[in-house]
C-alpha positions, -999 to 999 in steps of 0.1 A, spaced: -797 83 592 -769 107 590 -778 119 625 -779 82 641 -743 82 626 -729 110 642 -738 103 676 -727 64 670 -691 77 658 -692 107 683 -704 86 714 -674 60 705 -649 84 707 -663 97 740 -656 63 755 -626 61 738 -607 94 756 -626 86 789 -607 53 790 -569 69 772 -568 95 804 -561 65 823 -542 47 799 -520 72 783 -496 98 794 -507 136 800 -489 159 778 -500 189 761 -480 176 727 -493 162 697 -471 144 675 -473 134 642 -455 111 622 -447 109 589 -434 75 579 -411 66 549 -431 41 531 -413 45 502 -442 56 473 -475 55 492 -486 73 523 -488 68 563 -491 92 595 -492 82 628 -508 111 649 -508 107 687 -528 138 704 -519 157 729 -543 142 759 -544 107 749 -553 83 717 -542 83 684 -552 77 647 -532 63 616 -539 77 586 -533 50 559 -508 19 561 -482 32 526 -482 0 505 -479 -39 506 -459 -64 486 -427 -82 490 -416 -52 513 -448 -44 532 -447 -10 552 -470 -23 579 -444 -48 589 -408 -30 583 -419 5 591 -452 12 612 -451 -20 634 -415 -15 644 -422 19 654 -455 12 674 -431 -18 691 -409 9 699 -431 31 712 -451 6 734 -481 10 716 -509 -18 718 -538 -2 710 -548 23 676 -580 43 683 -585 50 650 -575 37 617 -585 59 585 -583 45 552 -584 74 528 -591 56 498 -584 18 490 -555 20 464 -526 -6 472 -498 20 483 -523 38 512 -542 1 520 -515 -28 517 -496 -17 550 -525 -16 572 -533 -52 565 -504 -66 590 -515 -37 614 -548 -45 617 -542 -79 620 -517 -78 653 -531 -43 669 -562 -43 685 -583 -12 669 -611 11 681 -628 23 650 -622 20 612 -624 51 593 -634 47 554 -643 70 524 -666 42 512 -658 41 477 -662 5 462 -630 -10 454 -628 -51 440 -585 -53 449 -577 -83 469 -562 -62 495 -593 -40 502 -611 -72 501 -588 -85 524 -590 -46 543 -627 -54 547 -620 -90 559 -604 -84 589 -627 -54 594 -654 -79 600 -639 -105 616 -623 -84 640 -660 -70 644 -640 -35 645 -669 -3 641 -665 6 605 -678 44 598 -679 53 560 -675 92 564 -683 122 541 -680 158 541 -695 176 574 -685 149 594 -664 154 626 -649 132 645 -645 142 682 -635 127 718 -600 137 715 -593 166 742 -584 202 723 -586 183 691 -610 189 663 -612 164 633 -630 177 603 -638 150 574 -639 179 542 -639 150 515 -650 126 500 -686 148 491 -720 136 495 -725 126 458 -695 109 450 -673 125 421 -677 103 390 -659 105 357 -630 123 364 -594 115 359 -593 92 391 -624 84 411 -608 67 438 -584 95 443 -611 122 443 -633 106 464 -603 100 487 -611 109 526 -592 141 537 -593 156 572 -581 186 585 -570 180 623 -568 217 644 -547 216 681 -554 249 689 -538 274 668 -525 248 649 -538 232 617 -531 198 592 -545 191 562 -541 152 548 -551 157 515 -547 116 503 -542 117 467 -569 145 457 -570 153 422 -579 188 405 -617 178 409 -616 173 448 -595 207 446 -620 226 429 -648 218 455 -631 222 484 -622 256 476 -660 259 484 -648 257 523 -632 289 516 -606 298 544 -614 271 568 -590 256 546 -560 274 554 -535 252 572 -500 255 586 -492 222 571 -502 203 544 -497 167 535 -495 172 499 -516 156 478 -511 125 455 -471 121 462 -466 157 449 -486 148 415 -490 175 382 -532 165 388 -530 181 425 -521 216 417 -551 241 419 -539 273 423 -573 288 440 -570 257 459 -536 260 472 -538 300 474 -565 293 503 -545 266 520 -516 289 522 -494 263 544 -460 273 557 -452 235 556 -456 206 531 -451 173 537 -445 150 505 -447 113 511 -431 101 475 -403 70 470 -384 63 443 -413 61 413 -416 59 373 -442 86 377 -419 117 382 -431 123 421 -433 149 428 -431 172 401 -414 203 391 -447 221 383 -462 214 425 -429 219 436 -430 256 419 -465 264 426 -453 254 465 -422 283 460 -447 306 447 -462 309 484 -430 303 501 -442 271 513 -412 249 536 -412 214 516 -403 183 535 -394 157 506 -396 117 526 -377 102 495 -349 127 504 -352 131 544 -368 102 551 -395 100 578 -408 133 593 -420 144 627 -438 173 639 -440 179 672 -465 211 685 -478 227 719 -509 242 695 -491 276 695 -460 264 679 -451 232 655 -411 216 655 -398 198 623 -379 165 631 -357 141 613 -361 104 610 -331 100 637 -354 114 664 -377 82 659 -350 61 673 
């Protein structure tokens, strides 16, 4: 059963690229896009020979991200069509903004941890899934996503046997990828807890990344030291907002210093682009998205 998966998801993505030659630019530049959505998450990734993913929608509510930030953008950009939606785990600040998205975008495949959830908005998540009759892939470590040209897409989390009893199921069990262009690597890290941490370390230096998205919003429950001792990233992203929780706090932001990591702070900078050629990577500002 997991092989009939692979070659589903893997024969998808084929058809996918085959058809984005025609329909996207050529450029050796992959570009990713970290959008202020206040205290939640949401990157916008578009590789380097055509397609592109979205990694989580940041939150709903009264000001929905989907609809002020990520639609906007994709308007902007002339984009019609995402290739592939993840959904890293179904809490309201990663799920709510995807809702609107989904719902005027037309979508290639859906990309979920698979942990059950009963919120109205990953009921509502699941809704349009179906009526949409979108390809919906639950995914789990030793999963890889392919079809993008010079990319690789490894699916390290959520494992097998899904974590129970700890601090935060849904956050441990949360979907993270690391995405290598060449010499270049990413690691979205959702909002992994000290659990996820401790068994990922397992991957041993695979892990090691130029840049990290940090996990949960820069949370005290997301700082493993063997963890982040293997990642060893030169750049972290933190995707906080204004928050009662103390996002992100002092204790990450030290353990960051400690390996003279570059921290990119959205609630400070505001929205965050890197650019790279897979040799190199460029930090942006939000001004460069207009």
């Amino acid at each position: 059963m997991k092989f009939s998966f692979r070659i589903i998801l893997i024969l998808s993505l084929v058809n996918l690229f085959v058809w984005g030659v025609f329909l996207w630019p050529r450029t050796p530049t992959m570009v990713v896009t970290f959008f202020d959505v206040g205290q939640g998450d949401s990157a916008f990734i578009t590789f380097p020979y055509g397609g592109n993913m979205l990694i989580d929608g940041g939150p709903g509510g009264e000001y929905n991200s989907g609809e002020r930030v990520i639609l906007p953008y994709l308007r902007r950009k002339g984009i019609r069509r995402i290739d592939v939606v993840a959904l890293t785990h179904p809490h309201a600040d990663h799920v709510g903004g995807l809702i609107p998205v989904m719902e005027r975008m037309k979508i290639g495949i859906v990309l979920d941890s698979g942990e059950p959830h009963t919120s109205f908005l990953y009921r509502q998540f699941l809704r349009l899934v179906d009526k949409k009759d979108i390809p919906f892939y639950i995914t789990h470590e030793g999963d890889e996503v392919t079809g993008f040209k010079n990319i690789k897409i490894l699916i390290l989390n959520p494992p097998l046997k899904s974590f129970t009893g700890t601090n935060s199921d849904l956050n441990n069990n949360s979907l993270v990828m690391k995405i290598i262009f060449n010499q270049i690597d990413f690691l979205f890290c959702a909002d992994i807890e000290l659990k996820a941490e401790e068994k990922l370390t397992g991957y041993g230096t695979l892990l090691t990344s130029e840049i990290i998205k940090v996990p949960h919003q820069g949370s005290f429950t997301s700082i493993y030291d063997p963890f982040l001792n293997l990642v060893n990233p030169q750049v972290g992203i933190i995707s906080c907002g204004r928050n009662q929780y103390g996002h992100p706090h002092s204790e990450t932001l030290k353990a960051y210093k400690k390996l003279d990591t570059k921290i990119y702070r959205i609630d400070r900078m505001g929205a965050i682009i890197v650019t790279s050629d897979g040799k190199s990577y460029r930090m942006l500002t939000k001004d460069m998205l207009m």
